[in-house]
PyMOL Python script that loads the backbone (N, CA, C, O; Angstrom):
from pymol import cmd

cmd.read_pdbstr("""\
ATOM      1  N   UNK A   1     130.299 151.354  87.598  1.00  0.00           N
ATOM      2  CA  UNK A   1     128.898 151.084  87.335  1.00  0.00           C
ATOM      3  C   UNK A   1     128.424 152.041  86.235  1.00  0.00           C
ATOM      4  O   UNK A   1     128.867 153.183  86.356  1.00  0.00           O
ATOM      5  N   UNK A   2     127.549 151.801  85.101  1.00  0.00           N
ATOM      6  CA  UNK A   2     127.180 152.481  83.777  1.00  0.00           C
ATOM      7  C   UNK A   2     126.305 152.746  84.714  1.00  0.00           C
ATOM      8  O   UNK A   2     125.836 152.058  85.622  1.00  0.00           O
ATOM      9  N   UNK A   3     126.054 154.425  84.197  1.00  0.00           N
ATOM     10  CA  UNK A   3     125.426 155.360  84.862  1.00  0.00           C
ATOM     11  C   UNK A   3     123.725 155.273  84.664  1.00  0.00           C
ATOM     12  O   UNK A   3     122.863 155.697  85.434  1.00  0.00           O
ATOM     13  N   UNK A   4     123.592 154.726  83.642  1.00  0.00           N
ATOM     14  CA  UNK A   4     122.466 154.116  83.900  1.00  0.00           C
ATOM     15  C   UNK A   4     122.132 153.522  84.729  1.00  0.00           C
ATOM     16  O   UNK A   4     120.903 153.463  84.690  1.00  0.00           O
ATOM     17  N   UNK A   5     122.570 152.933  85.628  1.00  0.00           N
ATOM     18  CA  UNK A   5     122.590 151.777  86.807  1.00  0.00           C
ATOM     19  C   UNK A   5     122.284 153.154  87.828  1.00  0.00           C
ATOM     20  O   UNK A   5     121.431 152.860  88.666  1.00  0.00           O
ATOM     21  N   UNK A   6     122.657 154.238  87.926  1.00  0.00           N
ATOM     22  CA  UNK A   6     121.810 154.678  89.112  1.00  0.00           C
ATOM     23  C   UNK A   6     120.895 154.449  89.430  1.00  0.00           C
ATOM     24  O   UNK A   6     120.284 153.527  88.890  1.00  0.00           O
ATOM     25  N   UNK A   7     120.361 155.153  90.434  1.00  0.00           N
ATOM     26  CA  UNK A   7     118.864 154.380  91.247  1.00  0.00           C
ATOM     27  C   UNK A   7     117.700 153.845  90.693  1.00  0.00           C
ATOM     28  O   UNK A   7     116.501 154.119  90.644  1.00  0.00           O
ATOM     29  N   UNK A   8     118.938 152.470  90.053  1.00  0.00           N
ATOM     30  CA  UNK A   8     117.885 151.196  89.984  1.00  0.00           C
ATOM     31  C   UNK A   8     118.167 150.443  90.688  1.00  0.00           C
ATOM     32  O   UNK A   8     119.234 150.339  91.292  1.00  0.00           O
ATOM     33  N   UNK A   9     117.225 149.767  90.732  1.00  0.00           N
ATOM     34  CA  UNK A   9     117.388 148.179  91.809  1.00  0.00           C
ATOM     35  C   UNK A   9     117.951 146.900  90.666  1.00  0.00           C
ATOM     36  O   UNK A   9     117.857 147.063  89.450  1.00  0.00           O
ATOM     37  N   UNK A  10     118.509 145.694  91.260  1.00  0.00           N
ATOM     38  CA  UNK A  10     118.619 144.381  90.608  1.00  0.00           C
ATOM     39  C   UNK A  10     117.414 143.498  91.315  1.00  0.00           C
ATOM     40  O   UNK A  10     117.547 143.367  92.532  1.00  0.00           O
ATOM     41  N   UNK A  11     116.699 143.113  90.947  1.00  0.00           N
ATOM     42  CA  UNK A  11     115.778 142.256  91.034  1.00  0.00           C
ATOM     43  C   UNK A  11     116.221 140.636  91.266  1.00  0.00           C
ATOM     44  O   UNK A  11     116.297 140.065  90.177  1.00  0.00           O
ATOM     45  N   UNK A  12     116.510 139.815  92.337  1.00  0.00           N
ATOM     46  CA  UNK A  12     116.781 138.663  91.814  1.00  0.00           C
ATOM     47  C   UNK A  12     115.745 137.629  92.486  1.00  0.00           C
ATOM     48  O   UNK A  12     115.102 137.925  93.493  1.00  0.00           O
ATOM     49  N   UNK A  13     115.616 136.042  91.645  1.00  0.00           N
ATOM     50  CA  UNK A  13     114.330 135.766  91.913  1.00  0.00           C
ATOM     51  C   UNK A  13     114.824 134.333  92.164  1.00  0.00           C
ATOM     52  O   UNK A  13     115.525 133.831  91.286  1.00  0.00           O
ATOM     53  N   UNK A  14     114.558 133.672  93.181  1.00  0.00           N
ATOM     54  CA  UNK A  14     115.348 132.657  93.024  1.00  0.00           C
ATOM     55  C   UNK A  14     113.830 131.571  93.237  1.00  0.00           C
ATOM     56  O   UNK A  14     112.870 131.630  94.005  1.00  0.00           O
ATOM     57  N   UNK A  15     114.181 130.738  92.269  1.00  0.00           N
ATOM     58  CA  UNK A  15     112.812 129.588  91.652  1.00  0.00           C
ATOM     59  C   UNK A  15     113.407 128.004  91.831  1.00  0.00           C
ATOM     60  O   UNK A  15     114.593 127.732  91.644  1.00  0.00           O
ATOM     61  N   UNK A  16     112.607 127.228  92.138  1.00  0.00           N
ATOM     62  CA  UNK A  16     112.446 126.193  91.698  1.00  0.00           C
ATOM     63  C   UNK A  16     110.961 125.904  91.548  1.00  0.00           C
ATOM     64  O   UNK A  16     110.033 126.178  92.309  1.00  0.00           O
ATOM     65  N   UNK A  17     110.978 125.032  89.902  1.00  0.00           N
ATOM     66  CA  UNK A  17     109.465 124.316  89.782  1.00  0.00           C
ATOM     67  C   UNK A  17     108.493 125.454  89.478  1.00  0.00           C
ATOM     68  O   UNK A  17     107.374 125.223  89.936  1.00  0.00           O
ATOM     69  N   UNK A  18     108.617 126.766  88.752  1.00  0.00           N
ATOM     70  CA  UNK A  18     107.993 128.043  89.022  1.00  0.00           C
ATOM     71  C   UNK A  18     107.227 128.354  87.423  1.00  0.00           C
ATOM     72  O   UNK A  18     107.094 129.453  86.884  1.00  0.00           O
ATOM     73  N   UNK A  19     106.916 127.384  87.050  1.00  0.00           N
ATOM     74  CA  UNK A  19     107.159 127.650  85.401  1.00  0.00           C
ATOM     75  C   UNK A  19     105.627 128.313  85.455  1.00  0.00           C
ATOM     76  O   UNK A  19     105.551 129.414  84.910  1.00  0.00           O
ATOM     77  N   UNK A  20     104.534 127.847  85.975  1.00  0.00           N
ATOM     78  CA  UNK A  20     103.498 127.947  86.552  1.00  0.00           C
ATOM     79  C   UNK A  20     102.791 129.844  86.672  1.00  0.00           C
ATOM     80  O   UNK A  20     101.660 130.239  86.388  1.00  0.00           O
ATOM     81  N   UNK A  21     104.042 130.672  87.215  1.00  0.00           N
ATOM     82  CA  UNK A  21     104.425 132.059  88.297  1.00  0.00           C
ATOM     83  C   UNK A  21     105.067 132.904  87.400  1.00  0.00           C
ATOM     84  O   UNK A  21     104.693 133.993  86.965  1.00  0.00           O
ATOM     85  N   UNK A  22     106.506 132.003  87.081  1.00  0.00           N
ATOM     86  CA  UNK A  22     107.222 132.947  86.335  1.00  0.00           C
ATOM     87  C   UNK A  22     107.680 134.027  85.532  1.00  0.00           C
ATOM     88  O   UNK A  22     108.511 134.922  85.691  1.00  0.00           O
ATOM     89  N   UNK A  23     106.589 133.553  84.260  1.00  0.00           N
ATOM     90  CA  UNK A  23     106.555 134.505  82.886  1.00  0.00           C
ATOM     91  C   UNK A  23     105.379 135.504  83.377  1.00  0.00           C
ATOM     92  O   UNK A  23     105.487 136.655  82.953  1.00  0.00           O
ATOM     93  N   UNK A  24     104.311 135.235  84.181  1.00  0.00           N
ATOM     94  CA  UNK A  24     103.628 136.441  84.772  1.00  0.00           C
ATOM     95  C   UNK A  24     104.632 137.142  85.730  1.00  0.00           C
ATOM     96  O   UNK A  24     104.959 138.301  85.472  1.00  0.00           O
ATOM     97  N   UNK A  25     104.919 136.787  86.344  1.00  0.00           N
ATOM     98  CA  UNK A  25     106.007 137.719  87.427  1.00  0.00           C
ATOM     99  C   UNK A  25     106.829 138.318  86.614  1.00  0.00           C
ATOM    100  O   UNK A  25     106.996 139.497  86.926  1.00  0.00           O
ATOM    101  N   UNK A  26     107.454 137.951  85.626  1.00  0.00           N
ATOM    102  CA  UNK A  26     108.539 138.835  85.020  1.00  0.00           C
ATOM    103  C   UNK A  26     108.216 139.807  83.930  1.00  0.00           C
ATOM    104  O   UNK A  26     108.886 140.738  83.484  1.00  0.00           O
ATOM    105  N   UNK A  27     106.495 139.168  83.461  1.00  0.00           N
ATOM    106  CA  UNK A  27     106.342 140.173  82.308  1.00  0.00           C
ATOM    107  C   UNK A  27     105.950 141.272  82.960  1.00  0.00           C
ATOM    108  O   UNK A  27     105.966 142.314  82.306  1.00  0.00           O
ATOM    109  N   UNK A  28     105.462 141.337  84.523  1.00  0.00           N
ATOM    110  CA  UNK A  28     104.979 142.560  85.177  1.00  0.00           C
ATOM    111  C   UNK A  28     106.037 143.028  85.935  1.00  0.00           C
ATOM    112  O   UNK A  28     105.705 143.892  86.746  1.00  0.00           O
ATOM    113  N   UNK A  29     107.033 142.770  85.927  1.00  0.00           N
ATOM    114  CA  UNK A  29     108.374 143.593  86.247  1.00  0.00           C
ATOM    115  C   UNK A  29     108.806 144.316  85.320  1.00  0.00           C
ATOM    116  O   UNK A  29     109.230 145.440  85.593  1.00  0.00           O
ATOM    117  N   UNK A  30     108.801 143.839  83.992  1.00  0.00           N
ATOM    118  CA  UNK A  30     109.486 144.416  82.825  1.00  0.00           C
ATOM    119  C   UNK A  30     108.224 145.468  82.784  1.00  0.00           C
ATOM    120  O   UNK A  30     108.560 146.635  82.985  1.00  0.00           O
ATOM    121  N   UNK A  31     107.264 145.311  82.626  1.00  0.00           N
ATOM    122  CA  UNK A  31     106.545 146.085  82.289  1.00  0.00           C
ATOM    123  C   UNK A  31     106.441 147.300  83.347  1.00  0.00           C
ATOM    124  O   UNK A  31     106.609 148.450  82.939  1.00  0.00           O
ATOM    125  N   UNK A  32     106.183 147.063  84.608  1.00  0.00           N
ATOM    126  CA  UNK A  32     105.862 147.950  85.444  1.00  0.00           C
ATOM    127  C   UNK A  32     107.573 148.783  86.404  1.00  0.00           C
ATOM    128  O   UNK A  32     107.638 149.739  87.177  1.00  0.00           O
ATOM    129  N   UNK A  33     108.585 147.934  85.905  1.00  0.00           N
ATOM    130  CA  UNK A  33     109.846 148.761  86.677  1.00  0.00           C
ATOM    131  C   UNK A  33     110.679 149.122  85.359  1.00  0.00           C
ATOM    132  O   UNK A  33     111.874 148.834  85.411  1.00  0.00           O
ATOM    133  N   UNK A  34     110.427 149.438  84.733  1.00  0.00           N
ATOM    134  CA  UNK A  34     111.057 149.866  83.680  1.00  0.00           C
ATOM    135  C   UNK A  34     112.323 150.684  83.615  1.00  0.00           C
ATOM    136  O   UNK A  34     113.350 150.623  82.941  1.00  0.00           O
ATOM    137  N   UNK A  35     111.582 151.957  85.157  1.00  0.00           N
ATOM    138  CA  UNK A  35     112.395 153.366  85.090  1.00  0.00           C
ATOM    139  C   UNK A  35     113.846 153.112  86.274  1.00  0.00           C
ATOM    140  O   UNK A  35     114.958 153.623  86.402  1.00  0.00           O
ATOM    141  N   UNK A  36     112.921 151.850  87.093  1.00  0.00           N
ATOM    142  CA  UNK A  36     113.419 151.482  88.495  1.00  0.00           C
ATOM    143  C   UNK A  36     114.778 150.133  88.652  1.00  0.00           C
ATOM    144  O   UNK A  36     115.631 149.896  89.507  1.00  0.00           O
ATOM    145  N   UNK A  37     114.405 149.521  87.395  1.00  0.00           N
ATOM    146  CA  UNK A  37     114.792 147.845  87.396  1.00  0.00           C
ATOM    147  C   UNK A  37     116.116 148.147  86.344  1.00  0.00           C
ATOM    148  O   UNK A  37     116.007 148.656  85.228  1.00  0.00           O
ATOM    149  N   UNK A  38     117.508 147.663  87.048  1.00  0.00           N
ATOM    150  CA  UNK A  38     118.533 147.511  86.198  1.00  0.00           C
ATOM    151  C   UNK A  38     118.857 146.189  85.770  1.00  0.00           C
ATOM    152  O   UNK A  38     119.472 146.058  84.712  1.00  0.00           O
ATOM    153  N   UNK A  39     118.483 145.045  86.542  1.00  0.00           N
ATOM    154  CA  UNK A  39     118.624 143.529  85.806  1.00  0.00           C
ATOM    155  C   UNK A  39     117.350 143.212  86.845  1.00  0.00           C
ATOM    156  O   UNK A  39     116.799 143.705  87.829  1.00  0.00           O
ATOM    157  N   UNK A  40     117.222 141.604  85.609  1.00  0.00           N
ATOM    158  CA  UNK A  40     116.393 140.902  86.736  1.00  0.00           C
ATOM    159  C   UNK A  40     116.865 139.570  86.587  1.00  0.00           C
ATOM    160  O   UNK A  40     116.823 139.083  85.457  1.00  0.00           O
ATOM    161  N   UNK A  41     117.218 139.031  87.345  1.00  0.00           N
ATOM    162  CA  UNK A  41     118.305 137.616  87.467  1.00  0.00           C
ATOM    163  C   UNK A  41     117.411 136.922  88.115  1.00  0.00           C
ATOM    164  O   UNK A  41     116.759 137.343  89.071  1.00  0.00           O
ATOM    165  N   UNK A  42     117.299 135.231  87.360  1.00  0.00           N
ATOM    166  CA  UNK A  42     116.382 134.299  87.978  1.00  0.00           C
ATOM    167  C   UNK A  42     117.128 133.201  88.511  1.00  0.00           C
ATOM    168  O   UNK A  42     117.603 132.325  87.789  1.00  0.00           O
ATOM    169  N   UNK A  43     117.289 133.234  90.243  1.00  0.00           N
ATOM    170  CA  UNK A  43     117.940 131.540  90.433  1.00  0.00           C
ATOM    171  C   UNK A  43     117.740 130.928  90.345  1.00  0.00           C
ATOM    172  O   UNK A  43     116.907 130.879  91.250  1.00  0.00           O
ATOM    173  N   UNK A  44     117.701 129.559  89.689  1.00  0.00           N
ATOM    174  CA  UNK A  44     117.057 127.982  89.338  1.00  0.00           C
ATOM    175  C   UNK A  44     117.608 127.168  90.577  1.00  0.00           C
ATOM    176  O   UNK A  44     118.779 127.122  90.954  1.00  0.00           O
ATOM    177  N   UNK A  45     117.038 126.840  90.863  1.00  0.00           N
ATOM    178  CA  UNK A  45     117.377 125.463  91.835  1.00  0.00           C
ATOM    179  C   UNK A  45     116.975 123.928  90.737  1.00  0.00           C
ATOM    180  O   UNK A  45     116.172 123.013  90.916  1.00  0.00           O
ATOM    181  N   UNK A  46     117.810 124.173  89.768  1.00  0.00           N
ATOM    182  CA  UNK A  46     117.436 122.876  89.130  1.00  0.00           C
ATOM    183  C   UNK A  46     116.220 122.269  88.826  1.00  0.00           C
ATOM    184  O   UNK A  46     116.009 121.064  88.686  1.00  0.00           O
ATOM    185  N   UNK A  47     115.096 123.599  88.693  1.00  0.00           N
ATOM    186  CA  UNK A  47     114.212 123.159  87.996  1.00  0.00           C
ATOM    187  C   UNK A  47     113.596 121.927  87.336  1.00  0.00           C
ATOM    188  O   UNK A  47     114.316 121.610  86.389  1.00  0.00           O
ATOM    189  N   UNK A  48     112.348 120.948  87.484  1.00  0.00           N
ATOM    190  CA  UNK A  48     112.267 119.791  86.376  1.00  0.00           C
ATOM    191  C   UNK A  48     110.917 120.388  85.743  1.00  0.00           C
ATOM    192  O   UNK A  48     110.100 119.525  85.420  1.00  0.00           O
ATOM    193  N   UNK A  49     110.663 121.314  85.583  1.00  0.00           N
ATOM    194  CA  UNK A  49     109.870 122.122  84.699  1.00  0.00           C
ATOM    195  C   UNK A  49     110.174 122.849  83.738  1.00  0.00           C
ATOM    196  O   UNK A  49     111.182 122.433  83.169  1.00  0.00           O
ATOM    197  N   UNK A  50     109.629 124.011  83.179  1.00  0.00           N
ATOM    198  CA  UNK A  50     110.070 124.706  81.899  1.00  0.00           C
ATOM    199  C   UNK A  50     110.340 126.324  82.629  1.00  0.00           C
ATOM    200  O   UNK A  50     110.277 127.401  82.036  1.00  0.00           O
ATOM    201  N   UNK A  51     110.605 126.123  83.869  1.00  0.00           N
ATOM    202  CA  UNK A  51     111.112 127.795  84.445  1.00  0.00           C
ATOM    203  C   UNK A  51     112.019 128.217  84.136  1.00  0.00           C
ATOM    204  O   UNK A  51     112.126 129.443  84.127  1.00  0.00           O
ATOM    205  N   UNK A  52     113.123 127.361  83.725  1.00  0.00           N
ATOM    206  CA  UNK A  52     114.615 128.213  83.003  1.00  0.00           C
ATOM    207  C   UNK A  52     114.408 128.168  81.321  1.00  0.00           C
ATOM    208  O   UNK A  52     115.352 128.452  80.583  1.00  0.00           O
ATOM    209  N   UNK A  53     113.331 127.855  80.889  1.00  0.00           N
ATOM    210  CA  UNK A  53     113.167 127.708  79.386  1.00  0.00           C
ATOM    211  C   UNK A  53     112.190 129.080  79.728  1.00  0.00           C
ATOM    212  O   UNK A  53     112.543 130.019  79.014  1.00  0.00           O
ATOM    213  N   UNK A  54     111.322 129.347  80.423  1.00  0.00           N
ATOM    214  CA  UNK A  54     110.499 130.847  80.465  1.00  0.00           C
ATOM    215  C   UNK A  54     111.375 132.083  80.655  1.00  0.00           C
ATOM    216  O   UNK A  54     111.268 133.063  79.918  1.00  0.00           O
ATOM    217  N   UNK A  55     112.222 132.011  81.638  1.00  0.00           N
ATOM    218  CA  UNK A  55     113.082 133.229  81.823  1.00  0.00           C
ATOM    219  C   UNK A  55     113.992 133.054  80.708  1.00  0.00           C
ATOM    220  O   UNK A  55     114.377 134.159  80.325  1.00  0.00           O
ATOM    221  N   UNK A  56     114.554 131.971  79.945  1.00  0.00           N
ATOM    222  CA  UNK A  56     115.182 132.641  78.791  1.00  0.00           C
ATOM    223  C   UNK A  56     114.290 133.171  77.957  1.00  0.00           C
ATOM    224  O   UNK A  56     114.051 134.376  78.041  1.00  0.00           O
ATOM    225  N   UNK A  57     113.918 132.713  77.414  1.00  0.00           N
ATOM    226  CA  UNK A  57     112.425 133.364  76.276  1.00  0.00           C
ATOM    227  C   UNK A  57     112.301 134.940  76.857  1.00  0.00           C
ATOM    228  O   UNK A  57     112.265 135.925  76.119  1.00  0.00           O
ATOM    229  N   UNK A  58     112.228 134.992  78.664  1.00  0.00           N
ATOM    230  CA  UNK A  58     111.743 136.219  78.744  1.00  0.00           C
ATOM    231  C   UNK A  58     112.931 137.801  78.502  1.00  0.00           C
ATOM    232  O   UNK A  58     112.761 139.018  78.432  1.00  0.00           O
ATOM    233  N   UNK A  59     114.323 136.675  78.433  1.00  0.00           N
ATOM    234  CA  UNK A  59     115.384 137.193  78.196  1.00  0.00           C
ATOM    235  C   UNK A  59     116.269 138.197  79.335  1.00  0.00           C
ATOM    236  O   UNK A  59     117.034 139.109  79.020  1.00  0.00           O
ATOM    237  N   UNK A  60     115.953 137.779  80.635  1.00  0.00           N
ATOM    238  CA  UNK A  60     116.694 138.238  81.469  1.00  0.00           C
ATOM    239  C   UNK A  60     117.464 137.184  82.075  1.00  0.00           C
ATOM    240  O   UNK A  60     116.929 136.095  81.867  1.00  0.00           O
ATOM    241  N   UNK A  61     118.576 137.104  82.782  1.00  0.00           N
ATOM    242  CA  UNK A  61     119.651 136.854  83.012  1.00  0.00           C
ATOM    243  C   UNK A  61     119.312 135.708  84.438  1.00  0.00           C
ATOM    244  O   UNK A  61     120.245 135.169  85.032  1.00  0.00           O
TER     245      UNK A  61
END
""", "prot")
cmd.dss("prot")
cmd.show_as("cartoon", "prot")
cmd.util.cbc("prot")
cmd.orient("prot")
């Protein structure tokens, strides 16, 4: 584990239909866990909205 990865957390978010939630939820993760947050991974349940088009844009995994 890159030592950076010490005591951070992985964040994972698992969505369907979330396009709505999303890009607010993640821009206030990025913003507010900065020191805390080592990834933040979004699960799609096959989405028929634009929630896996927001978390790429937002560029986490």
């Amino acid at each position: 584990m890159p030592e950076s990865y010490n005591n951070k957390i992985s964040v994972i978010i698992p969505t369907l239909n979330e396009e709505e939630n999303i890009g607010e939820l993640l821009q206030f993760l990025k913003q507010n866990g900065k020191d805390h947050i080592a990834d933040i991974i979004v699960c799609d349940a096959k989405s028929e909205d634009e929630t896996t088009a927001i978390a790429k844009k937002m560029e986490v995994r």
